[in-house]
C-alpha positions in Angstrom: 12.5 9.9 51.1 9.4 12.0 49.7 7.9 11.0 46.8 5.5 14.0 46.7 5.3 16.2 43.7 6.5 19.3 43.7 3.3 22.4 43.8 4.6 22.5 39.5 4.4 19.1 39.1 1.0 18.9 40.8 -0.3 22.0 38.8 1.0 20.2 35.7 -0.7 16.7 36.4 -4.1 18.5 36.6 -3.7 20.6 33.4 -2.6 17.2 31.7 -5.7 15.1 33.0 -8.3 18.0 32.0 -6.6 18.1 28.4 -6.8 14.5 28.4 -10.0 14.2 29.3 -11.6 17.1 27.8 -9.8 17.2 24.0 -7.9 13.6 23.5 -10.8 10.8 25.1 -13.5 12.3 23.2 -11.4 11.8 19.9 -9.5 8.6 20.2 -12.0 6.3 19.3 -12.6 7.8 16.5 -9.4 7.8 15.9 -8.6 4.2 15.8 -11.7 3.6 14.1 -10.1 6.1 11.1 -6.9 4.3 11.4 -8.4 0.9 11.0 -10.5 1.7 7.9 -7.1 3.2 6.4 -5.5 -0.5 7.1 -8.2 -2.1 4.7 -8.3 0.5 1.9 -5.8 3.8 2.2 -2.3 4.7 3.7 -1.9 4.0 7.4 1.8 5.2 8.1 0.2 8.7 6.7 -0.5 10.4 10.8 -3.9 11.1 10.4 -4.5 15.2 10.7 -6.2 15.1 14.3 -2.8 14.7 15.6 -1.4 17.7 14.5 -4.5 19.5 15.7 -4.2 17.7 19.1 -0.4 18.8 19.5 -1.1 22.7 18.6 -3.3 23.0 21.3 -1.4 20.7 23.7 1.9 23.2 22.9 -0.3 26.3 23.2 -1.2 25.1 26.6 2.2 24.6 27.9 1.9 20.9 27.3 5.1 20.3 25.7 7.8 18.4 26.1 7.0 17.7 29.5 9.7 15.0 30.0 12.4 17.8 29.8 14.7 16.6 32.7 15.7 18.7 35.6 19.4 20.2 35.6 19.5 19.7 31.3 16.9 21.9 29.8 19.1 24.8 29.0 17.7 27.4 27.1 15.1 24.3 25.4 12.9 24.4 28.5 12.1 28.3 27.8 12.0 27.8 23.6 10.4 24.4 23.3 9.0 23.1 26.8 6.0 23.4 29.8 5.5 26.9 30.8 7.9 27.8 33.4 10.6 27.1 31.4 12.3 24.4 33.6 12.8 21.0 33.1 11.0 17.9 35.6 12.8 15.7 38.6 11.8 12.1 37.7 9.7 12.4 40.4 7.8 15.2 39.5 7.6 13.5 35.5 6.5 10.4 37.1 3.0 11.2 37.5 2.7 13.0 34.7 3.9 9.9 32.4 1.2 7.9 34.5 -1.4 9.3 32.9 -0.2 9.8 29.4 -0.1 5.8 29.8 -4.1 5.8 29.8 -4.4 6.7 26.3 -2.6 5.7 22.7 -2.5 9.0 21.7 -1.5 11.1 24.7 2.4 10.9 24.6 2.3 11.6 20.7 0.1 14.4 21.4 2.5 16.0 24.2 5.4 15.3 22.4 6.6 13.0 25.2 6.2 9.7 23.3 9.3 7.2 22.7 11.8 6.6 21.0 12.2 10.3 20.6 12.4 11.1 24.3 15.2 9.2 25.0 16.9 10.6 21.3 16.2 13.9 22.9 17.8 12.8 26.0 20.8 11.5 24.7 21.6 14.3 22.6 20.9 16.6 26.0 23.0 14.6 27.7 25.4 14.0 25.6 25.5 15.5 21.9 27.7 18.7 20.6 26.4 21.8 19.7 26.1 21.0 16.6 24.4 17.9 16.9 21.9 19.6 18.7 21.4 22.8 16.6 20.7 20.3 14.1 18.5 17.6 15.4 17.8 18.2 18.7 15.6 21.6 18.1 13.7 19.8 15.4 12.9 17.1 17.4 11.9 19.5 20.1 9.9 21.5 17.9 8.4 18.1 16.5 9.3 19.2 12.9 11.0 15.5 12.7 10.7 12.4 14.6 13.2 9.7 15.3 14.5 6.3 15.4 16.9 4.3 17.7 18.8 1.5 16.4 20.2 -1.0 18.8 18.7 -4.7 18.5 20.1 -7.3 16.0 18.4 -10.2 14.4 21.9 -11.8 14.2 23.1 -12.0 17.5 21.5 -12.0 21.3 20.8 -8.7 22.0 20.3 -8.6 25.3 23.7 -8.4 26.1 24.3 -4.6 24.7 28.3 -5.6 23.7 26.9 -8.3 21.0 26.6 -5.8 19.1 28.3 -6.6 15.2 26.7 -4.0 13.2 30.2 -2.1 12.4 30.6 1.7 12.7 34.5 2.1 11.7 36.1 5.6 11.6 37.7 6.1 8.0 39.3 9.1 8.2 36.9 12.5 8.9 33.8 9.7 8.7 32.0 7.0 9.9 31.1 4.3 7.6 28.2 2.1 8.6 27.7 -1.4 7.8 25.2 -3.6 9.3 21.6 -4.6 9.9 19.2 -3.7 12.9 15.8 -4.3 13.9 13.1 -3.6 15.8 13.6 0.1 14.9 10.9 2.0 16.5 9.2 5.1 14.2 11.6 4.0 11.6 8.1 3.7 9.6 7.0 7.3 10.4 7.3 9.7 7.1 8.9 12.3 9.3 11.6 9.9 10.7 14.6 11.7 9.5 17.6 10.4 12.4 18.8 7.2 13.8 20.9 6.8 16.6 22.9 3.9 15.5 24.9 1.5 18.1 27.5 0.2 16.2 31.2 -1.8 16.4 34.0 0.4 16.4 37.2 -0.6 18.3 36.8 -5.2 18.6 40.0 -5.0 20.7 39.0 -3.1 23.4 37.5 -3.7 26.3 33.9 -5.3 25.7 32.6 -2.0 27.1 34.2 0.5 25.1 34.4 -1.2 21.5 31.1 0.5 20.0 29.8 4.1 19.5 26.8 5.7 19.2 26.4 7.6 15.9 23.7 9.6 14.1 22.7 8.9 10.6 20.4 10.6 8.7 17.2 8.9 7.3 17.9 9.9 3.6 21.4 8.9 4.0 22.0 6.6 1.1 22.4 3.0 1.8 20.0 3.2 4.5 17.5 0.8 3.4 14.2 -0.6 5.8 13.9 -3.9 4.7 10.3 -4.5 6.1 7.9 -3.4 8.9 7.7 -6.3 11.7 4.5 -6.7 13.3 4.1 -7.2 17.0 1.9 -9.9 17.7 -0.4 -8.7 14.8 0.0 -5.6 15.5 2.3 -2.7 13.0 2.1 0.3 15.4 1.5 2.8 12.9 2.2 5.6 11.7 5.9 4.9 13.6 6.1 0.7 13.1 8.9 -1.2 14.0 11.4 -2.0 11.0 14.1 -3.8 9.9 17.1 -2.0 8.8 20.1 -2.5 6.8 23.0 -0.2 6.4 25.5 -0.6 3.1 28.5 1.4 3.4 26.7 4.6 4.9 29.1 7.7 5.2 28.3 10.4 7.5 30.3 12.9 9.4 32.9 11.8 12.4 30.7 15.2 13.7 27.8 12.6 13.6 29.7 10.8 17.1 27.5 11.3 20.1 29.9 12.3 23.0 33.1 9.9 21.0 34.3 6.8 19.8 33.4 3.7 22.5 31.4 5.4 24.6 27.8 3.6 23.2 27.8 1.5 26.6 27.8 4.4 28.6 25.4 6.4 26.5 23.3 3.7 26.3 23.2 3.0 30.5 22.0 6.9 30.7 19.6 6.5 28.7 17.7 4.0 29.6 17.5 4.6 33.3 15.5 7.7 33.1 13.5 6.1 30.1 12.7 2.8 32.2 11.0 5.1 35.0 9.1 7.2 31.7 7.5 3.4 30.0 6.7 1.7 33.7 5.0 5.1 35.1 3.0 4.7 31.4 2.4 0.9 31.8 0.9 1.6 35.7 -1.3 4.2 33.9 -2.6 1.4 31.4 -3.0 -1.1 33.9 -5.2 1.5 35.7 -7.4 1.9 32.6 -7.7 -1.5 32.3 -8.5 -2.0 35.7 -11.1 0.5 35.0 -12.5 -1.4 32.6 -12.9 -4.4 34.2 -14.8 -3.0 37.2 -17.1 -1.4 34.7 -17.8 -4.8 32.8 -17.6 -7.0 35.9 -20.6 -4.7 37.2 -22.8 -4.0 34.1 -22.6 -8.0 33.0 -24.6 -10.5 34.8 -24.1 -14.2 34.3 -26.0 -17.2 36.0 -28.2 -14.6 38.1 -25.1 -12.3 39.2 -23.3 -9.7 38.2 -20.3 -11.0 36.7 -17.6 -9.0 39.1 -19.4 -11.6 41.9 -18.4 -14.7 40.0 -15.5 -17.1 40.0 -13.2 -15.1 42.4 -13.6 -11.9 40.4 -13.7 -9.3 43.5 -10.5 -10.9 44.9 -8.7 -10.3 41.7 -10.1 -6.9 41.7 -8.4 -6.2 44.8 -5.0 -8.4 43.9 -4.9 -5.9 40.7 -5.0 -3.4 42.8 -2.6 -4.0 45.3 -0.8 -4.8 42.8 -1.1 -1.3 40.7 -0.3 0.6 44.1 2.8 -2.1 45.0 4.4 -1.0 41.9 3.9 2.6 41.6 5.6 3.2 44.7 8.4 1.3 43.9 8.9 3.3 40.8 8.6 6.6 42.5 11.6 5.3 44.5 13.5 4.2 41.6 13.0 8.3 40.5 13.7 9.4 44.1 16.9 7.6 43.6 17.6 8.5 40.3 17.3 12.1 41.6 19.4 11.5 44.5 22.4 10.7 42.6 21.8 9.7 38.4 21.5 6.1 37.1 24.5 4.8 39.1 22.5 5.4 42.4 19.3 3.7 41.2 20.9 0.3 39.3 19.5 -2.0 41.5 15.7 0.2 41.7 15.7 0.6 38.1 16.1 -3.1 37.2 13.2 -3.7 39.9 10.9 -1.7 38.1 11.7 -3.0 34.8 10.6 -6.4 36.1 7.9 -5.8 37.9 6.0 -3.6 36.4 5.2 -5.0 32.6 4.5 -8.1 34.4 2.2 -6.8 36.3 0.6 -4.5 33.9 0.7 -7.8 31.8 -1.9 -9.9 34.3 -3.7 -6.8 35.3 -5.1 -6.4 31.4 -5.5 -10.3 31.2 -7.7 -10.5 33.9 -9.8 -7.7 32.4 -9.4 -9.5 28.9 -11.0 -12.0 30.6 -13.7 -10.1 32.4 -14.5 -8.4 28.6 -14.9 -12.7 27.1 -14.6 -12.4 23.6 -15.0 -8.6 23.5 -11.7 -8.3 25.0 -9.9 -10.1 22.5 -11.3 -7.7 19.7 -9.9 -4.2 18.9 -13.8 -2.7 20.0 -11.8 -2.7 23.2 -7.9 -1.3 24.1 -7.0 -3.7 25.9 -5.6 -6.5 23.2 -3.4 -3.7 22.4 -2.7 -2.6 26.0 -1.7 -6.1 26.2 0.7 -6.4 23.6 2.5 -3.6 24.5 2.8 -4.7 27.9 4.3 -8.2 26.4 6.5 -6.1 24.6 7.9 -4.2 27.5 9.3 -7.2 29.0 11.7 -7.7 25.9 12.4 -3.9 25.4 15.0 -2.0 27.5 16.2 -5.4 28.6 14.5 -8.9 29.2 13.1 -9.8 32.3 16.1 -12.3 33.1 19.2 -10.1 32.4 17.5 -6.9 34.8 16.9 -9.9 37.4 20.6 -11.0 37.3 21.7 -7.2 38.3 19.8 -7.2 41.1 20.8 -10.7 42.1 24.1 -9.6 41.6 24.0 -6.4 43.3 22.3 -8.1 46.7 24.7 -10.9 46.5 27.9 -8.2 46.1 26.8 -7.0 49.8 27.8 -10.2 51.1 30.9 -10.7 49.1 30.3 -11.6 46.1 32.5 -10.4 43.3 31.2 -8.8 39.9 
């Protein structure tokens, strides 16, 4: 078991920490500052122009595309990726996504931010030619972003084979009825896909009876309903909406890999992308964590600086212990994902997606805390650090359904059936 990058990998984590430190830090204040001032009088969902600046010289560094997996890069690697022109194990990727999880803006900026990763992904993995002539070089090339379109408001979501929106095959199409939510960069103005998990076969088995399907943005009777905030928060320019589909006819091309195989899709996606959001949450918690010491020790309260008070260094070193705990068990869940793709790592991968937003959760709390009423205020990240930490233990799967695979994997070693 070695969890050490590879010489790339290493070479790569230091050409991503100077950029981040020498072109995106200085910048993202400002930028929140310019995005809040377009909230009270101007168009937020509009990216604001530093972005685009940001990305040129990101890609004309050989930042690009960084999450570009091992063993499915192709010719993509050499057209639209790092230099070297080879994709990254998940260990090698997994300190790289760390610290693109200390800043807002880094993964946009590298074009490494979700939902269009795991798009990308999926149509690596498992779209046609065609499908990826189409919308996988765009994406790629960042000419278009994205949208995934799984959750329901209707039904519990949790369990993937709910699922009612229907995607029945008519013929030579697919016709698309249904509502979703929770669509991530849905709000973005260069949102021009969806990857839509919809019903297609009720009588089959419960894991075969919906596909994954690709509908275009402009398709008509695609209609966002409204833009759902996130504890107060809209996420802009991307958002979260809420999405209804009325009779929307695409191609039967528009299949990802074929009919009833959404389950599946959905299972390879998400194990590589669980490893890409906890590797970004440990980077957060470390900025926070950051943060905290800084306050604790420029603050004095009652004659002391305030990192002396109340149990404050013992938290300190709880957070992190804590930090370290979880970043090695992540770099095993990659290990094993490398070792042998998501059915190797089912167990690992449901570990991490516990553990790690709830730690990342209590790590910026206790900075929250540390800031007082600073913290709660947007003059600081960490309200929004926060949220999106709160967040995470919803998205990919709620706490409680990863925690029943891994009871039920330990328990199958002694017997237990599925």
């Amino acid at each position: 078991m070695d969890f050490a990058p590879s010489p790339r990998a290493t070479d790569l984590v230091e050409r991503v920490r100077a950029f981040t430190e020498t072109e995106i830090d200085p910048v993202e204040e400002a930028y929140h500052r310019d995005l809040a001032a377009l909230r009270a009088d101007g168009d937020p969902w509009q990216p604001l122009p530093v972005i685009g600046e940001l990305r040129a010289r990101a890609r004309a560094r050989g930042l690009w595309n960084l999450f570009l997996p091992a063993g499915h890069e192709g010719p993509y690697a050499e057209r639209f990726g790092t230099l070297g022109g080879a994709g990254l194990s998940n260990t090698d990727y997994a300190p790289v996504a760390e610290l693109t999880g200390r800043s807002h803006l880094a993964p946009a900026v590298f074009n490494c931010d979700a939902p269009d990763t795991g798009n990308m992904e999926v149509l690596l993995r498992y779209g046609s030619e065609q499908q990826k002539e189409q919308w996988l070089e765009p994406l790629l090339d960042a000419r278009i972003r994205s949208a995934f379109c799984m959750t329901e408001p209707g039904v519990a979501s949790s369990d993937a084979t709910n699922m009612e929106l229907r995607a029945e095959v008519v013929g030579e199409e697919v016709v698309v009825n249904g509502r979703k939510w929770w669509a991530t960069g849905i709000g973005h103005p260069d949102c021009e896909m969806l990857i839509v998990m919809g019903l297609t076969d009720p009588g089959a088995d419960r894991h075969h009876r919906h596909t994954m399907v690709i509908v275009p943005r402009s398709a008509p009777g695609v209609r966002v309903e409204r833009q759902l905030d996130t504890m107060g928060f809209q996420d802009e320019p991307g958002g979260h909406g809420e999405v209804t589909f009325t009779d929307v006819r695409v191609p039967l091309a528009n299949v990802i890999a074929g009919p009833g195989r959404a389950f599946e899709i959905a299972q390879g996606r998400l194990g590589p992308g669980r490893v890409h959001h906890c590797m970004r949450l440990i980077g957060l918690a470390e900025r926070a964590l950051e943060l905290a010491c800084q306050r604790g020790l420029s603050r004095t309260a009652f004659g002391k600086p305030i990192a002396n008070l109340g149990g404050n260094r013992e938290r300190i070193a709880d957070a992190r212990i804590a930090i370290d705990s979880t970043r090695l068990l992540v770099l095993n869940a990659a290990w094993k994902l490398d070792q042998g793709g998501p059915g190797n790592a089912l167990s690992e991968v449901s570990q991490i997606k516990v553990a790690v937003p709830n730690m990342a959760q209590q790590v910026i709390d206790f900075a929250i805390q540390l800031h007082g009423g600073a913290g709660m205020s947007n003059d600081f990240p960490l309200a929004g650090a926060w949220t999106s930490a709160r967040a995470l233990r919803l998205a990919d799967g709620p706490d409680e359904v990863h925690r029943g695979v891994v009871a039920r994997l330990e328990l199958m070693k002694h017997g237990a059936r599925r």
